[in-house]
N, CA, C and O of each residue as an XYZ file, in Angstrom:
324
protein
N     -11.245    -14.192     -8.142
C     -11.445    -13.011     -7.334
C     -10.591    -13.043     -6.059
O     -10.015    -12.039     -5.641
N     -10.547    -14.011     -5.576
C      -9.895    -14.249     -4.573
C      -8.304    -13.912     -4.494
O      -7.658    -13.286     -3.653
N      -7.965    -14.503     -5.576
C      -6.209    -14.204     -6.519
C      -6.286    -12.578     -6.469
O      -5.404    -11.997     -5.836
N      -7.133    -11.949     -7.004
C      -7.024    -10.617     -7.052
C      -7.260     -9.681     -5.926
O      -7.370     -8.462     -6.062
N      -7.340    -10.402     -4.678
C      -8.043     -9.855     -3.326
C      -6.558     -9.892     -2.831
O      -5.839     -8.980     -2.421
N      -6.319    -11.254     -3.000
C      -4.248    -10.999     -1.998
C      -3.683    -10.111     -3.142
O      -3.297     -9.013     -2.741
N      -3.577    -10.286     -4.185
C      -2.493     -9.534     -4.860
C      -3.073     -7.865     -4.600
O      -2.087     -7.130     -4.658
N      -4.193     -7.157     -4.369
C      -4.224     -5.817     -3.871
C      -3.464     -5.722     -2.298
O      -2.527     -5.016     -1.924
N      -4.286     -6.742     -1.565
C      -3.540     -6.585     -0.161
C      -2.445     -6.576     -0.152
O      -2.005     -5.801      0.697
N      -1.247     -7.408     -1.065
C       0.308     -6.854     -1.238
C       0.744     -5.789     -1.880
O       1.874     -5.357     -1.653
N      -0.044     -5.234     -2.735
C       0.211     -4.126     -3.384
C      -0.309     -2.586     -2.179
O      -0.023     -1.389     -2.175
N      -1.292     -3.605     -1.182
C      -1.769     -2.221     -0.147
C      -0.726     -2.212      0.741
O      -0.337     -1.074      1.006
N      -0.087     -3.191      1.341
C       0.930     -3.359      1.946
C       2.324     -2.296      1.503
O       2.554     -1.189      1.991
N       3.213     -3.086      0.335
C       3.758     -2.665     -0.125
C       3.635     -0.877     -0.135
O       4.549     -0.340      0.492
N       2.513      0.175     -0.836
C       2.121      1.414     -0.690
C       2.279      2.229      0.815
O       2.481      3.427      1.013
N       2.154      1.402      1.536
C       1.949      1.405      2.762
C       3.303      1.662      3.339
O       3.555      2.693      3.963
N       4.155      0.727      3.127
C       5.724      0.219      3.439
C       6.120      1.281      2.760
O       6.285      2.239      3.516
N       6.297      1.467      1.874
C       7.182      2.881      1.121
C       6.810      4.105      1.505
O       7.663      4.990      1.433
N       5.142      4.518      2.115
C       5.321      5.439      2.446
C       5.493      5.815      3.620
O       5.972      6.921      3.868
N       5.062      4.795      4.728
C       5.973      5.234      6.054
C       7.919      5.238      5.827
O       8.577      6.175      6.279
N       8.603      4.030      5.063
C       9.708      4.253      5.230
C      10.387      5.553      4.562
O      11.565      5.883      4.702
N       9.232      6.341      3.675
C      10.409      7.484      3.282
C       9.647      8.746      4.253
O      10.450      9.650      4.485
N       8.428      8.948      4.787
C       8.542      9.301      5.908
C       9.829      9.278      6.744
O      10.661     10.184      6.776
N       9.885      7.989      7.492
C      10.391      7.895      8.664
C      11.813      8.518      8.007
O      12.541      9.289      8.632
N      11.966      8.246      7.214
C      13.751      8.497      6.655
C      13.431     10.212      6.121
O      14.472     10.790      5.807
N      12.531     10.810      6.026
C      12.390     12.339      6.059
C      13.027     13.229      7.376
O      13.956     14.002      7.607
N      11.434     12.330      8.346
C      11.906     12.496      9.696
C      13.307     12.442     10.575
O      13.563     13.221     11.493
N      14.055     11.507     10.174
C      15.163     11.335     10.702
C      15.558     10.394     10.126
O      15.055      9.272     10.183
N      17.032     10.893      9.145
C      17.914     10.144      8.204
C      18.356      8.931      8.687
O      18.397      7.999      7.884
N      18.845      8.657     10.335
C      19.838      7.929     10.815
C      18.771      6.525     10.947
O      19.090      5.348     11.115
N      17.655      7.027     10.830
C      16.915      5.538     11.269
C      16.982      4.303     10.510
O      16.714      3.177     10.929
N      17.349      4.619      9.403
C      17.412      3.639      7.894
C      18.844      3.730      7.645
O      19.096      4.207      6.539
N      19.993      3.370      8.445
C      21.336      3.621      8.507
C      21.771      2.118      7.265
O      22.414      2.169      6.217
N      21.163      1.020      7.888
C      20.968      0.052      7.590
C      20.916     -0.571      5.717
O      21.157     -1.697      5.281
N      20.522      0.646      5.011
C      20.321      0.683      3.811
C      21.516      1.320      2.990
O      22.341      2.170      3.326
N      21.302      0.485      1.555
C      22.434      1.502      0.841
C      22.816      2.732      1.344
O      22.301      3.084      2.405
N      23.479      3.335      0.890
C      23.371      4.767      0.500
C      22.640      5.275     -0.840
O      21.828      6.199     -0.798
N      22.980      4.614     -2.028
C      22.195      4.795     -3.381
C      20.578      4.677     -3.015
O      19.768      5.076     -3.851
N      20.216      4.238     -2.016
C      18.475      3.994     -1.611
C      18.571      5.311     -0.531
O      17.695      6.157     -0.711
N      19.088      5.453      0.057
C      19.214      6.634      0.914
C      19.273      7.825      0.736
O      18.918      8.673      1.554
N      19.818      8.070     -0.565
C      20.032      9.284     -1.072
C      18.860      9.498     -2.457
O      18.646     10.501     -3.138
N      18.334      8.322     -2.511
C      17.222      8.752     -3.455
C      15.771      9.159     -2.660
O      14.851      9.932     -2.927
N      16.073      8.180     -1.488
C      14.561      8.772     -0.217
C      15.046     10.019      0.430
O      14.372     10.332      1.412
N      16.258     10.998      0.081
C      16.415     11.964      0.230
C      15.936     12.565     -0.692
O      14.930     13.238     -0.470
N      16.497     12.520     -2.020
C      16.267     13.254     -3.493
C      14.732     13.632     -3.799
O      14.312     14.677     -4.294
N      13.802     12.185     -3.252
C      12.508     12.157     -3.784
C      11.647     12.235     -3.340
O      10.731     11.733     -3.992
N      11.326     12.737     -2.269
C      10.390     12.307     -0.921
C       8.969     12.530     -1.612
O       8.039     12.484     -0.806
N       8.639     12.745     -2.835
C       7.402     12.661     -3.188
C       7.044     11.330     -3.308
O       5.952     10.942     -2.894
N       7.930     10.510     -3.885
C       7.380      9.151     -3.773
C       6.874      8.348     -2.652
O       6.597      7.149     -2.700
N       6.768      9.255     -1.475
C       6.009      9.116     -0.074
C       4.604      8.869     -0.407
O       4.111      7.757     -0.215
N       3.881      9.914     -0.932
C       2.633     10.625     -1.697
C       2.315      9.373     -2.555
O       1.434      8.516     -2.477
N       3.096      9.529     -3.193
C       2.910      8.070     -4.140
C       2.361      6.789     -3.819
O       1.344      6.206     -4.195
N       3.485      6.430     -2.860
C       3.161      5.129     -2.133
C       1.421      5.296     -0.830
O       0.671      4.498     -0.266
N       1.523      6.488     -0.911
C       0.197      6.103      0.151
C      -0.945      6.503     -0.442
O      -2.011      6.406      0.166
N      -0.873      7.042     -1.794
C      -2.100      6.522     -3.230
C      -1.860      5.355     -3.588
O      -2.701      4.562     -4.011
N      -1.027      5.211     -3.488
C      -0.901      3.602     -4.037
C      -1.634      2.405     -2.916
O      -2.229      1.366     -3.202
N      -1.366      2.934     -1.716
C      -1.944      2.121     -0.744
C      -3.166      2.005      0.103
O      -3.533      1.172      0.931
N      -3.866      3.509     -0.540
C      -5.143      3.832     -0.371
C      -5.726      3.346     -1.105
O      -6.554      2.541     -0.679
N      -5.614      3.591     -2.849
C      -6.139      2.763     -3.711
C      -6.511      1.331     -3.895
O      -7.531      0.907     -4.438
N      -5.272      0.462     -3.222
C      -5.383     -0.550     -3.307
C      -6.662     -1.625     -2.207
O      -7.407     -2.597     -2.327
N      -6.152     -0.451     -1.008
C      -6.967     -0.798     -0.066
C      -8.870     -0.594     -0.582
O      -9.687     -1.514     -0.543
N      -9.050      0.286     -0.852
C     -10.073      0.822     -1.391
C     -10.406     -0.349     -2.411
O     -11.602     -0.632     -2.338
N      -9.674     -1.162     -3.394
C      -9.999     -2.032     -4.760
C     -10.469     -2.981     -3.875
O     -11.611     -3.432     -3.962
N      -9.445     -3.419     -2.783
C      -9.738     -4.850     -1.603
C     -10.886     -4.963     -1.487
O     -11.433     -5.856     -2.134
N     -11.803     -3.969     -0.491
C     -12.793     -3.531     -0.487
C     -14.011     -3.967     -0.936
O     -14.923     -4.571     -0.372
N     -13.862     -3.547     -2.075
C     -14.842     -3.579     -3.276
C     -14.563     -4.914     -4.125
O     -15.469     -5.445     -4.767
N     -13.461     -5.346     -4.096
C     -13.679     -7.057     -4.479
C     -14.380     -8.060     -3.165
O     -15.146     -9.021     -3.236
N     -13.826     -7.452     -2.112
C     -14.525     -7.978     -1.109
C     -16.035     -8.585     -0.681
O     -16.574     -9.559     -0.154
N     -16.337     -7.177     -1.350
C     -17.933     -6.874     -0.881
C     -18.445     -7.386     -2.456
O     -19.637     -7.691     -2.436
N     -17.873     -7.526     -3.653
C     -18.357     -8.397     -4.398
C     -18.541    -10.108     -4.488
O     -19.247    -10.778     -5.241
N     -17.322    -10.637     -3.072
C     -17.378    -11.548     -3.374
C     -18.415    -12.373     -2.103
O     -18.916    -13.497     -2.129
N     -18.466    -11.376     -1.123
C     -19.243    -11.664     -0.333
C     -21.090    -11.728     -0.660
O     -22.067    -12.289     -0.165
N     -20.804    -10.787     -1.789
C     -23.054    -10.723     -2.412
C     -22.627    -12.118     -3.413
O     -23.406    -13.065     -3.511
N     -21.601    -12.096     -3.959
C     -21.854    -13.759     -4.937
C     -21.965    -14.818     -4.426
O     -22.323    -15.798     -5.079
N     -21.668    -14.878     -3.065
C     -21.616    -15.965     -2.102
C     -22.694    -16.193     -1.114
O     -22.912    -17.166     -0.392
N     -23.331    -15.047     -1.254
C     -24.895    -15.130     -0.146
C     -26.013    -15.171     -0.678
O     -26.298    -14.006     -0.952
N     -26.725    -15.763     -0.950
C     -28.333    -16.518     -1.543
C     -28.538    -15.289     -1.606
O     -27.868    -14.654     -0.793
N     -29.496    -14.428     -2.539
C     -30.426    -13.419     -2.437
C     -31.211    -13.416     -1.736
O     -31.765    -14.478     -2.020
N     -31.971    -12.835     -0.634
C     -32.941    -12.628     -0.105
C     -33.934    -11.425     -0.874
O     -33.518    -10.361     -1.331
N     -35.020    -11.797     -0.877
C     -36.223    -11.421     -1.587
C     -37.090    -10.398      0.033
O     -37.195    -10.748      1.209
N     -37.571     -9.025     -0.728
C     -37.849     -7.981      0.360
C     -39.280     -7.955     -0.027
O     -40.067     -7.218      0.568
């Protein structure tokens, strides 16, 4: 569980990273000068994959979550009400 707790947090990361950088490169082309052009001209071409990446990074965040909070009740004695 644990294995599957970092590998969402890089995958929330990652979602995260793609969709501010094709943001920011929406916002203003010159900021990502630094990059191909073939990557530059596709975060021109595609800017939906913005959308993409921040389902992707909501989702993931959201899975974290919920492995989280599973691994935290497998790890705490039951208490009896």
């Amino acid at each position: 569980m644990k294995k599957l707790s970092a590998v969402l947090a890089v995958l929330a990361g990652l979602g995260i990273l793609v969709a501010v950088s094709f943001t920011v490169h929406g916002n203003n082309p010159n900021v990502l000068q630094f990059l191909p052009d073939p990557i530059t001209d596709f975060m021109t071409d595609h800017g939906w994959v913005s959308w993409i990446g921040t389902a992707v990074g909501a989702l993931a965040i959201l899975a974290r979550l919920s492995v989280e909070s599973r691994i935290e009740r497998s790890a705490s004695p039951r208490s009896r009400r």
